[in-house]
C-alpha positions as CSV (number, residue, x, y, z in Angstrom):
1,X,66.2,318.6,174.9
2,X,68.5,315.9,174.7
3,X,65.5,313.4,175.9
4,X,63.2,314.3,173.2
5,X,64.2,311.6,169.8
6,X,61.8,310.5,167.3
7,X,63.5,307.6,166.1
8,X,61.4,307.1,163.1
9,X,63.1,310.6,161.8
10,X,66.3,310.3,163.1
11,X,66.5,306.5,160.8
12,X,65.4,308.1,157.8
13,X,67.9,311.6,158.5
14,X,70.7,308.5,159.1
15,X,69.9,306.8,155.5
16,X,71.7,307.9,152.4
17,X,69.6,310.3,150.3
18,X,69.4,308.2,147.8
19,X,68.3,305.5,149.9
20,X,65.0,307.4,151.5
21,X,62.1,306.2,150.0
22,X,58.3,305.1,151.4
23,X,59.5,301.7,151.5
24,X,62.2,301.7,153.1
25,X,61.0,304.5,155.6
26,X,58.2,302.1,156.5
27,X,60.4,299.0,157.1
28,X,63.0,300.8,159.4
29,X,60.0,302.1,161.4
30,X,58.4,298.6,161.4
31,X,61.9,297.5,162.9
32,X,62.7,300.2,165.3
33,X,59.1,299.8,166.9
34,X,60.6,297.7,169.9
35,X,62.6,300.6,170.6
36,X,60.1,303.3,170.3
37,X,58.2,301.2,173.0
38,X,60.7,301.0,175.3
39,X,62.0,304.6,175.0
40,X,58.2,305.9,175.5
41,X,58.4,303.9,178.6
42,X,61.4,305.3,180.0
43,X,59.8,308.4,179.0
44,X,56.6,307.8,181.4
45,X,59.0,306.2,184.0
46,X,61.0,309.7,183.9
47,X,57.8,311.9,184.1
48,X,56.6,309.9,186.6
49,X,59.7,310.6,188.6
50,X,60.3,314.2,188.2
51,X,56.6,314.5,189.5
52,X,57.6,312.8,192.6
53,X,60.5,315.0,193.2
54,X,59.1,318.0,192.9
55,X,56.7,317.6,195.4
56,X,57.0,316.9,199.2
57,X,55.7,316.3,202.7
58,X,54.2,319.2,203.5
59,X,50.6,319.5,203.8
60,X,50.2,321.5,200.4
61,X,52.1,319.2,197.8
62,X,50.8,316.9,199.9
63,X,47.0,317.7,199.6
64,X,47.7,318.2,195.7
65,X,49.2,314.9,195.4
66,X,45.9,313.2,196.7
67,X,43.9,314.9,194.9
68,X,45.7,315.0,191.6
69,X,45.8,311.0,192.4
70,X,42.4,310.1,193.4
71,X,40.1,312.8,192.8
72,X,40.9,314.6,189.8
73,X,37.7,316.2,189.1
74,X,36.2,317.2,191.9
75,X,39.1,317.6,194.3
76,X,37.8,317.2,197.7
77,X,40.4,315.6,199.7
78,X,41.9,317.9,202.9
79,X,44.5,317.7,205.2
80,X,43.4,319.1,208.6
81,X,45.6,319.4,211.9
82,X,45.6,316.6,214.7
83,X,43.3,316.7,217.6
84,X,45.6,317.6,220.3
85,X,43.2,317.4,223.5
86,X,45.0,317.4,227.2
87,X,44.7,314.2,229.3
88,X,42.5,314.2,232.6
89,X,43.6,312.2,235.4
90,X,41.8,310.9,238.4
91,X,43.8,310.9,241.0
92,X,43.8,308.9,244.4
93,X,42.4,309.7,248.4
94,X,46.2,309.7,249.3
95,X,47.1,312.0,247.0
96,X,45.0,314.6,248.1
97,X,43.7,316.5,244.7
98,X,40.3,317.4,244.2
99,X,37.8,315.0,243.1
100,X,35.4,316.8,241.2
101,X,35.9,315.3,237.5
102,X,33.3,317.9,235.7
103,X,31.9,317.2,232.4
104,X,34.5,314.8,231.0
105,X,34.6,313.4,226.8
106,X,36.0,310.3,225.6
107,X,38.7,310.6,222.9
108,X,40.5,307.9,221.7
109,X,44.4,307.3,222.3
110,X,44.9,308.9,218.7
111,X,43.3,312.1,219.7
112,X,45.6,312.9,222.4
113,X,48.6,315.3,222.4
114,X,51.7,313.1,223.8
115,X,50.1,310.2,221.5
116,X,47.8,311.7,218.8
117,X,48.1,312.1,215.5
118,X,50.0,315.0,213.6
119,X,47.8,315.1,210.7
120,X,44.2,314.4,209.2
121,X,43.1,313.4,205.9
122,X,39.6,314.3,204.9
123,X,38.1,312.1,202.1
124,X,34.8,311.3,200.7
125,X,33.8,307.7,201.6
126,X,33.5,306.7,197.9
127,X,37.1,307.4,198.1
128,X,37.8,305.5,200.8
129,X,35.9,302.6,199.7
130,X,37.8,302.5,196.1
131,X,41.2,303.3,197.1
132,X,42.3,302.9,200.8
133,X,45.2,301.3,200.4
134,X,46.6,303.2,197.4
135,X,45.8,306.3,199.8
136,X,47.9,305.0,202.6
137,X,50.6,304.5,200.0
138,X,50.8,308.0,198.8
139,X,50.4,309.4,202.1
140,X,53.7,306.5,203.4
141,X,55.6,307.8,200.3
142,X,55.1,311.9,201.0
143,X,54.8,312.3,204.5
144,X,57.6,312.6,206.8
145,X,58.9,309.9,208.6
146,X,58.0,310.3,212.2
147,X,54.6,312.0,211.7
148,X,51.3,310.1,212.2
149,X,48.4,310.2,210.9
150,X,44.7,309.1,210.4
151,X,42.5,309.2,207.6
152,X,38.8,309.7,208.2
153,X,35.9,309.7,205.4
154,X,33.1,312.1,205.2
């Protein structure tokens, strides 16, 4: 491709035959070092890219992102759905409802359908301890825009 160059080659294919010896093959690759760095950077930087690109929001790229990330070897990181439970309301003596409550569960606000999460991340707690915040990041970077979600270790 037009993005593959091995500048040490393509200065001693440049050179006049008579020209290419050992010396002188040494001492242009000696000089053109600076740019061999610099073009295996933008090498990295364009890998580094067309990984990003190819993968998205949803929850499989998503879950292979993470993992190829942060847990390489063993893989353990999931993506479940969001607890969606219904709210239960007490109501008033005015408003004449029953009040029989039953057996009734505490959830918290983000376990809740009109205000709950969209998705959950699964991870090991040695993975959370080591890299929370680069976890966030990744999961900012994929996800969509408006969904939420919460990340709780195992």
């Amino acid at each position: 491709m037009w993005y593959n160059i091995d500048y040490n080659i393509l200065s001693v294919q440049l050179l006049p035959t008579f020209l290419r010896k050992n010396r002188i093959a040494s001492y242009l690759s000696v000089l053109l070092e600076p740019i061999n760095n610099l073009y295996y950077n933008w090498f990295l930087f364009r890998k580094e890219n067309l990984y990003k690109l190819a993968h998205t929001g949803q929850v499989c790229y998503l879950r292979k992102v993470l993992n190829d990330k942060l847990d390489v070897s063993q893989r353990r990181i999931r993506i479940g759905n969001g607890n969606q439970f219904n709210r239960k309301y007490i109501y008033t003596r005015g408003e004449l409802k029953p009040h029989y409550l039953g057996a009734m569960y505490l959830h918290p606000r983000s376990d809740y359908s009109d205000t709950g999460v969209d998705f959950i991340v699964y991870a090991p707690f040695e993975l959370l301890d080591q890299n929370n915040y680069r976890m966030k990041a990744l999961i900012n970077y994929y996800k969509e825009g408006v969904k939420r979600y919460k990340i709780i270790g195992e």
